[in-house]
C-alpha positions as CSV (number, residue, x, y, z in Angstrom):
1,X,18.2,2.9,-59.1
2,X,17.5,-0.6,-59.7
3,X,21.0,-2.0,-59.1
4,X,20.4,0.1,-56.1
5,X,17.5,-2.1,-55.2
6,X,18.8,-5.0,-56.5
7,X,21.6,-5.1,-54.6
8,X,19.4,-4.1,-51.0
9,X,17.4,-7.3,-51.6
10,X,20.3,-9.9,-52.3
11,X,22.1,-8.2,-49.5
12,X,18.8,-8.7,-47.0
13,X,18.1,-12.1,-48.5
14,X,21.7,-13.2,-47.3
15,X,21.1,-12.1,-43.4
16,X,17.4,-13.8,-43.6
17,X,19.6,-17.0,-44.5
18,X,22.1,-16.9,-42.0
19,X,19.2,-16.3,-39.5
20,X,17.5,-19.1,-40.2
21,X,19.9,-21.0,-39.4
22,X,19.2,-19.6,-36.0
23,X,15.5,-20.1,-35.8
24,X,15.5,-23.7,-34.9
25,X,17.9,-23.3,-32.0
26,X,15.9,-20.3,-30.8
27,X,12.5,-22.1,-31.1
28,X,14.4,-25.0,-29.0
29,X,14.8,-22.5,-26.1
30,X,11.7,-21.2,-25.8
31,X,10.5,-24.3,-25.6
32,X,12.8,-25.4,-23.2
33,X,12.0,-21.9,-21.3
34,X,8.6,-23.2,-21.3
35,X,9.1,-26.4,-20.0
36,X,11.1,-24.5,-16.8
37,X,8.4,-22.0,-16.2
38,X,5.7,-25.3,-16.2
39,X,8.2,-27.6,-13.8
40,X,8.6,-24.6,-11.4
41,X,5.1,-23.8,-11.7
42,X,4.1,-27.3,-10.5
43,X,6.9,-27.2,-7.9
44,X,5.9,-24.4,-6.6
45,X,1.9,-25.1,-6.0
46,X,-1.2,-23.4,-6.5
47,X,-0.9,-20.2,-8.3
48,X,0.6,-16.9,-7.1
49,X,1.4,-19.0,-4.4
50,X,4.7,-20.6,-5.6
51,X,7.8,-18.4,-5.3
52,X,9.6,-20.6,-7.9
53,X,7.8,-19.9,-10.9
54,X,8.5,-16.4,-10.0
55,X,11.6,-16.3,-9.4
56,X,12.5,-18.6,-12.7
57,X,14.7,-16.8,-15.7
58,X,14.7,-17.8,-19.1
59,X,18.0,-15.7,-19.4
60,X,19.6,-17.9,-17.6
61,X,19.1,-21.3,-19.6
62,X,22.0,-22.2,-21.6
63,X,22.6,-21.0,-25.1
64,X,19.9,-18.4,-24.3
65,X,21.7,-15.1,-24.3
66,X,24.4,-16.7,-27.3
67,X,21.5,-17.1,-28.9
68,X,20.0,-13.9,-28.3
69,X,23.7,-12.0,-29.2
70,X,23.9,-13.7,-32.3
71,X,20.2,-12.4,-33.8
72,X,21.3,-9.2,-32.4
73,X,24.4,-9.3,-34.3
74,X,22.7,-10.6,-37.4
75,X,19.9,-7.3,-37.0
76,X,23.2,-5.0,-37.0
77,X,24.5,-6.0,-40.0
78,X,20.9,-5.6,-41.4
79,X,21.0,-1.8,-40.3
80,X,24.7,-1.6,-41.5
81,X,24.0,-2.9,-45.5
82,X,21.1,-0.4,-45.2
83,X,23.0,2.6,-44.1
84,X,25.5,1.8,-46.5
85,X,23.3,1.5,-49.4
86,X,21.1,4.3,-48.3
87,X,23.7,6.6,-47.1
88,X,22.2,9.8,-49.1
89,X,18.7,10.0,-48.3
90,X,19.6,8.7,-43.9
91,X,21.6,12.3,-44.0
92,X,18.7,13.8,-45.3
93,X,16.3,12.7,-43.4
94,X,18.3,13.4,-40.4
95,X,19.1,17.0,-40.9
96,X,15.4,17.6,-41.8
97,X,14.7,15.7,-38.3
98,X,17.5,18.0,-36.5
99,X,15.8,21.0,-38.0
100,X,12.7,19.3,-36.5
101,X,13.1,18.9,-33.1
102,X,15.2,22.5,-32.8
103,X,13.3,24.5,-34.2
104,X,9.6,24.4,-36.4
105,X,11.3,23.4,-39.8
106,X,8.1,20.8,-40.1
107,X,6.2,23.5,-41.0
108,X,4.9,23.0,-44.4
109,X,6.8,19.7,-45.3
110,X,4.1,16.4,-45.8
111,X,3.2,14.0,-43.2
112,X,4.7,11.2,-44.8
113,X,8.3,13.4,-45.0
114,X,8.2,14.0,-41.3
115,X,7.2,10.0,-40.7
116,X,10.2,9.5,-43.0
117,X,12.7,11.3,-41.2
118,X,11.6,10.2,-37.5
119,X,11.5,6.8,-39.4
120,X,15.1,7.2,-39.8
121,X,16.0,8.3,-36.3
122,X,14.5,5.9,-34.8
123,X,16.1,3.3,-36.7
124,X,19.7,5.2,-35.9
125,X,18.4,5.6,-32.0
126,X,16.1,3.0,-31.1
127,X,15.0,4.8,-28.0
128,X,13.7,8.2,-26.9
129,X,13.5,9.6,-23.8
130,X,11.4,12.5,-22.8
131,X,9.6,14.2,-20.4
132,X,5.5,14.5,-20.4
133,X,6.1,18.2,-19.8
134,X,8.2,18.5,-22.9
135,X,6.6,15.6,-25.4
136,X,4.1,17.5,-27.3
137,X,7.2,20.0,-27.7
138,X,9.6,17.5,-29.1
139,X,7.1,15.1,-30.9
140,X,4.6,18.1,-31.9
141,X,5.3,17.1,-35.7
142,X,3.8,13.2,-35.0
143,X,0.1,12.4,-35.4
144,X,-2.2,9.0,-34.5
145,X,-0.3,6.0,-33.6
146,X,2.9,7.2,-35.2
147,X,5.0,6.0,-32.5
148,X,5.4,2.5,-32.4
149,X,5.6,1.8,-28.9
150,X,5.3,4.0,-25.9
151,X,7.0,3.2,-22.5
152,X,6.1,4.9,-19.3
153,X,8.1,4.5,-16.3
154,X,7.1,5.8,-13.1
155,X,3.4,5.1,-14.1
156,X,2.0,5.1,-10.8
157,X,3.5,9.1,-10.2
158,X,2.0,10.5,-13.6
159,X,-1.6,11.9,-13.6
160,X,-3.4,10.4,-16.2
161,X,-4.3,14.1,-18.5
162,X,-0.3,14.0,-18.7
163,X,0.1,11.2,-20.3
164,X,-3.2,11.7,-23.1
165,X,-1.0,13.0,-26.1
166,X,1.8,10.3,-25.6
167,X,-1.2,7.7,-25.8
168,X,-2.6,9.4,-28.9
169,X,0.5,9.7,-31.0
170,X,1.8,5.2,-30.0
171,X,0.0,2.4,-31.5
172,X,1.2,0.7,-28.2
173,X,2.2,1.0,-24.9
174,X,3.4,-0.4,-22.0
175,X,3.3,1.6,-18.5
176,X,5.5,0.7,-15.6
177,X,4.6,1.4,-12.3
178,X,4.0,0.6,-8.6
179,X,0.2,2.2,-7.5
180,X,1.0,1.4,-3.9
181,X,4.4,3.8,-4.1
182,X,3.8,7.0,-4.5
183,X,1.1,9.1,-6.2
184,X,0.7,11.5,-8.2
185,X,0.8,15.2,-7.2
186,X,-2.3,17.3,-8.0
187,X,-1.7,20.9,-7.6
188,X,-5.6,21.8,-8.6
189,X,-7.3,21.7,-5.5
190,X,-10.2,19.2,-4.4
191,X,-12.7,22.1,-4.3
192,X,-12.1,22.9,-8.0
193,X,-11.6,19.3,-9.6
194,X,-15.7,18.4,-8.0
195,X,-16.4,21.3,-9.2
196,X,-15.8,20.7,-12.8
197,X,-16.3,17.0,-12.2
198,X,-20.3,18.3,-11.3
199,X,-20.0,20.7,-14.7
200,X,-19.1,18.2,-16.7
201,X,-20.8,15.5,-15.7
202,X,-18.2,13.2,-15.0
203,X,-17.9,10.0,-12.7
204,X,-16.1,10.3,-9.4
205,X,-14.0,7.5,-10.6
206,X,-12.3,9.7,-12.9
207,X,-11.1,12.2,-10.7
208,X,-7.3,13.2,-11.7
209,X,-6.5,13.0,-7.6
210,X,-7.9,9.9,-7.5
211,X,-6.4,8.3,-10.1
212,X,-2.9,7.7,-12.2
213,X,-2.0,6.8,-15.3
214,X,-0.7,3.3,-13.8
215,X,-4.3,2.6,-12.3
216,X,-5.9,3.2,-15.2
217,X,-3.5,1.1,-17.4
218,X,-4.0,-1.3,-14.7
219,X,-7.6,-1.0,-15.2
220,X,-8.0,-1.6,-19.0
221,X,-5.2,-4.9,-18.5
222,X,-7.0,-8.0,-18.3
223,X,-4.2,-10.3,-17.2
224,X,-3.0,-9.1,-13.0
225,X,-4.2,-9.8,-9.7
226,X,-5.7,-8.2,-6.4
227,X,-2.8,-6.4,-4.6
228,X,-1.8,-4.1,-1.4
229,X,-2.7,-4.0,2.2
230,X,-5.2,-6.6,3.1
231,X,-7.7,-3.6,4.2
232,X,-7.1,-1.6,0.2
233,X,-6.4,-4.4,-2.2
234,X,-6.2,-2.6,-5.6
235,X,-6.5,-4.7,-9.6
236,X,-2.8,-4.4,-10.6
237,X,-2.2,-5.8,-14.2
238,X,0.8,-8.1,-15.6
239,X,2.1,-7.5,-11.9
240,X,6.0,-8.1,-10.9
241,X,6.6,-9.3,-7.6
242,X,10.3,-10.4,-7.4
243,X,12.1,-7.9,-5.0
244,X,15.6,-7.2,-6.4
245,X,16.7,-4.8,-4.6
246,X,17.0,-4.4,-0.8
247,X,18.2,-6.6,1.9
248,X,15.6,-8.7,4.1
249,X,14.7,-6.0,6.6
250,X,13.3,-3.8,4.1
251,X,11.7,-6.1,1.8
252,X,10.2,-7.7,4.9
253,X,9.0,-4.2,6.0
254,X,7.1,-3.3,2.9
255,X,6.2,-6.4,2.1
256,X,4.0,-6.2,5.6
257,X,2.6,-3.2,5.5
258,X,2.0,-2.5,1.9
259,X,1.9,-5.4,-0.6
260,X,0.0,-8.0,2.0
261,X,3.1,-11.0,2.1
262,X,2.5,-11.3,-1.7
263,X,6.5,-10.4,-2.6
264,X,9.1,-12.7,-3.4
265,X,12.7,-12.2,-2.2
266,X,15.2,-12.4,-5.0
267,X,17.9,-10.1,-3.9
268,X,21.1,-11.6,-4.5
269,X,24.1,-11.4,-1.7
270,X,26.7,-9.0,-3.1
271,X,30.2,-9.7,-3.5
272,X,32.5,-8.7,-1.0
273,X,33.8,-5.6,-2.7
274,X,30.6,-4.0,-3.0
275,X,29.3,-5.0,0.5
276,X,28.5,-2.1,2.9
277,X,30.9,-1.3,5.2
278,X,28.2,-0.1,8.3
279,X,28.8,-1.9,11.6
280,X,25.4,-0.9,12.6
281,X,22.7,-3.1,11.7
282,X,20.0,-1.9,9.9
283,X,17.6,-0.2,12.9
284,X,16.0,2.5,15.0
285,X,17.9,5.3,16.4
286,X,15.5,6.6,19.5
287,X,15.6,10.5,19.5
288,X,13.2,12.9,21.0
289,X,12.7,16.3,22.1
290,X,10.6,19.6,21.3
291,X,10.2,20.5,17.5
292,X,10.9,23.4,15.9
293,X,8.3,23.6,13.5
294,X,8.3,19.6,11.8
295,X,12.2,19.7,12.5
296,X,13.3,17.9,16.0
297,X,17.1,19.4,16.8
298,X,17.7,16.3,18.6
299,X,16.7,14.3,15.6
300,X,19.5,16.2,14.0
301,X,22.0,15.5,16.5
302,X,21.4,11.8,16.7
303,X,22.0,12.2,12.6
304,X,25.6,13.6,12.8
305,X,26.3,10.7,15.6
306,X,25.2,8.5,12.8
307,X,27.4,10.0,10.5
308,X,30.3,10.0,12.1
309,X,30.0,5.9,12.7
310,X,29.6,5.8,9.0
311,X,32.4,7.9,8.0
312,X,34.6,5.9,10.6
313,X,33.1,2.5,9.1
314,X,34.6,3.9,5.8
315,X,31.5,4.4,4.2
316,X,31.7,6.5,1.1
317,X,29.6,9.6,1.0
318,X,28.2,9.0,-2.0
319,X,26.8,5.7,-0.7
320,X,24.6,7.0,2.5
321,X,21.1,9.1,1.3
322,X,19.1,11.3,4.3
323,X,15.5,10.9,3.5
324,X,12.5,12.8,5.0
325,X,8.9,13.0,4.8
326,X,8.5,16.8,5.2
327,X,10.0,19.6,3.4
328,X,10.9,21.8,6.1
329,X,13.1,18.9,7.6
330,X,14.8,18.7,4.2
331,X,15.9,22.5,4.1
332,X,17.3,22.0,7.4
333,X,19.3,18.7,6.7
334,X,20.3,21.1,3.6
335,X,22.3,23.2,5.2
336,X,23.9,20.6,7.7
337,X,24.6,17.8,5.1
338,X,27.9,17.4,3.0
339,X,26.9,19.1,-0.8
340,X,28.0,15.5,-1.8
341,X,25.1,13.4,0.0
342,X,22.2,12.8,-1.8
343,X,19.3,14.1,0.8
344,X,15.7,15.7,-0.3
345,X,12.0,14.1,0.8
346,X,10.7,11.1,0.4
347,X,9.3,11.8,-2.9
348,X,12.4,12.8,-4.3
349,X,14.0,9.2,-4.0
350,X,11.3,7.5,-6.1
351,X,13.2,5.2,-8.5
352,X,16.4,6.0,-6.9
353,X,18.9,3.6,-4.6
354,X,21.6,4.0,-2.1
355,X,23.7,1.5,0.0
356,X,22.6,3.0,3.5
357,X,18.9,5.3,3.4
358,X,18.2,7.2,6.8
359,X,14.9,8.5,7.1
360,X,14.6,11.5,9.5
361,X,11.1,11.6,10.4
362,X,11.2,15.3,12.5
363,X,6.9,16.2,12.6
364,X,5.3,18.8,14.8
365,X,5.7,18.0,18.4
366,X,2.8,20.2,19.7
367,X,0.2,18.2,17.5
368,X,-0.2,14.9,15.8
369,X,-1.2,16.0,12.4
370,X,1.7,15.8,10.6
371,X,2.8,12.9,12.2
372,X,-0.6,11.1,11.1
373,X,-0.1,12.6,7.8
374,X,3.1,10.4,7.1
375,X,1.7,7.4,8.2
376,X,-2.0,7.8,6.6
377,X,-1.1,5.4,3.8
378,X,2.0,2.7,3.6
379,X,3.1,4.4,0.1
380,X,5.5,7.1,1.8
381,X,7.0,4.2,4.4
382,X,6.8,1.7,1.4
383,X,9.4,4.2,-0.8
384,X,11.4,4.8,1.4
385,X,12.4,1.4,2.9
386,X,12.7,-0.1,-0.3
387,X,15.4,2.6,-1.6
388,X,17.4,0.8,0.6
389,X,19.6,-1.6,-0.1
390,X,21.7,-2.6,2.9
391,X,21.0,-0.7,5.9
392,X,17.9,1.4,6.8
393,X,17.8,3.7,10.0
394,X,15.1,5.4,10.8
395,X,15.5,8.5,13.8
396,X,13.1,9.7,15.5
397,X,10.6,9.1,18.9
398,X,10.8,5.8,19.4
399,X,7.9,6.0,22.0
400,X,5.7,7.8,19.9
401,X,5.7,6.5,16.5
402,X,5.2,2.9,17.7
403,X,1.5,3.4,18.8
404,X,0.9,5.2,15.2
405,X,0.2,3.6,12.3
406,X,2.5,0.8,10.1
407,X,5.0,1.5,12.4
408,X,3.5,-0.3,15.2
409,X,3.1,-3.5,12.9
410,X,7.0,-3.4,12.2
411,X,9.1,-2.0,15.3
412,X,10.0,-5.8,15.4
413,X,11.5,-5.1,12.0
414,X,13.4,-1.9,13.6
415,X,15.2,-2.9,16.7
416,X,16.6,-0.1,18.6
417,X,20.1,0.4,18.3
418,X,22.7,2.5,19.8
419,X,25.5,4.6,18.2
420,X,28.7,3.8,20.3
């Protein structure tokens, strides 16, 4: 046992030499990374006003990702000497975590066992992903702040009670999210939630459809800014506003109606090879007609004359997603749509991305309800511009949606255009 450990320390003491031969190189970076972020900072003016500051990456000075690779290299070799000294007890600990996470083998092993054998899979699997609905299942067998860090994507979508034991078991966390996409779904009605809210004593402000975990993160981060429409400016923390993503007509669209002019454009051109093939500029196809329910069968007409352009423009199917604000449009695109074309509401394409998005809009003809409903608050419009990478068409009544809501502050964005 102690030429065991003697040997783990003159192996670890060799890596901390040959990395510190890379500390002074690395602390040269960041410097000059600093320096950059300063110079476009003053180039760029007052701030949150300056795109440049934004849009400047410290990836891309020279030497910075060699750098990087050769730490990361050095921190491999580190884990490799360690599995290789420590070969016996790693397989232990990572049967007893197997036996863990199938089944309730904890049961009547220590605390510091089962922190020993998570210990080791996370230092063979840096990273796990899970569900909210499934974490207490899977990390049942952790207490306090035994994760290290916890990372939440999709902040702005997850109520914050679903997130409560992922907080409790991670000393940190980082949540990712956009509050002015969409929201979370609250099945509990509003009747019930003031109820208890009354019972309980309990602030408004804490109301589970009023809030997500994003906003409350958002809340309790010092560091951010005012953001959203000019009329419901919300305190977003740390916030990113680089657009990667989409091409100019949909960044400009949601950067109108939802974020207030406060994003920055940093889509790159793509290279020819992956450039859309879609003759049709990005657009509004004008369709109207009588509804059947929220579906509009000329709506649905005017979508297979689309299609057929595309498919004639030798754009692949995978490539082209039919979006919709209402579900009863989405079972009838169902059973019209290729099974290989992604299609399903609005809500379904949160964090997802396709070359060409066409949003069917469909809502009741014989009242303006629905119709209202879908423009009440940019966050619907917001997603599903933004899934959009090259072309966006939207089809529907071009007369009527213009006098409604966000729509009649970017039909300039949406010229009308006509399927040859």
């Amino acid at each position: 046992m102690q030429k065991q450990t003697t040997d783990t320390q003159q192996a670890i003491q060799r890596l901390q030499n040959q990395l510190a031969g890379l500390t002074k190189p690395a602390v040269a970076l960041a410097t000059a990374c600093h320096a950059e972020h300063l110079l476009a900072w003053l180039q760029g003016g007052a701030i949150g006003r300056g795109d440049a500051i934004e849009l400047a990456e410290p990836w891309r000075i020279e030497g910075w990702r060699q750098a990087r690779a050769r730490v990361f290299i050095q921190a491999l070799k580190l884990h490799k000497t360690f599995f290789e000294l420590e070969a016996s007890r790693m397989r232990s600990n990572l049967f007893l975590i197997n036996g863990m996470l199938t089944g309730t083998r904890f049961q009547g092993f220590s605390h510091d066992a089962i922190r020993s054998a998570w210990a080791s899979l996370f230092m063979v699997v840096p990273v796990l992903s899970s569900t909210f609905a499934s974490f207490s299942r899977s990390f049942g067998s952790l207490g306090a702040g035994d994760i290290g860090w916890l990372l939440v994507d999709e902040a702005g979508q997850a109520p914050p009670q679903a997130a409560v034991g992922a907080l409790w078991r991670s000393r940190r966390a980082l949540l990712v999210g956009d509050p002015l996409q969409l929201k979370p779904i609250v099945t509990v009605s509003d009747a019930v939630l003031e109820h208890m809210r009354k019972a309980f004593r309990v602030d408004a402000h804490w109301l589970p459809n009023r809030q997500s975990a994003q906003s409350l993160a958002d809340e309790a981060t010092a560091w951010g800014r005012m953001a959203g429409p000019a009329d419901g400016k919300v305190w977003v923390g740390l916030p990113l506003v680089v657009h990667r993503r989409s091409d100019r007509p949909m960044y400009e669209l949601a950067n109108r109606i939802a974020y207030d002019g406060a994003m920055v454009y940093g889509t790159l051109a793509p290279r020819p090879n992956k450039e859309t093939h879609a003759s049709l500029p990005t657009g509004w196809i004008h369709a109207s007609g009588p509804s059947e329910g929220n579906w509009v069968p000329a709506e649905g007409q005017a979508l297979e004359n689309l299609l057929a352009l595309l498919q004639r423009d030798g754009v692949p199917v995978p490539d082209i997603s039919v979006i919709t604000p209402f579900k009863a449009v989405r079972e009838c695109l169902t059973r019209r749509l290729d099974e290989k074309m992604v299609s399903g509401t609005i809500h379904t394409m949160q964090g997802k991305e396709a070359q060409v998005v066409i949003m069917v809009l469909g809502g009741n003809t014989a009242g303006p309800g629905a119709r209202d409903w879908a423009v009440s608050e940019p966050n619907l419009l917001n997603v599903a511009a933004t899934r959009a990478k090259r072309r966006f068409y939207v089809i529907g009544d071009r007369n009527d949606w213009k006098n409604r809501a966000l729509f009649c502050d970017v039909m300039d964005l949406l010229p009308l255009q006509r399927i040859p």
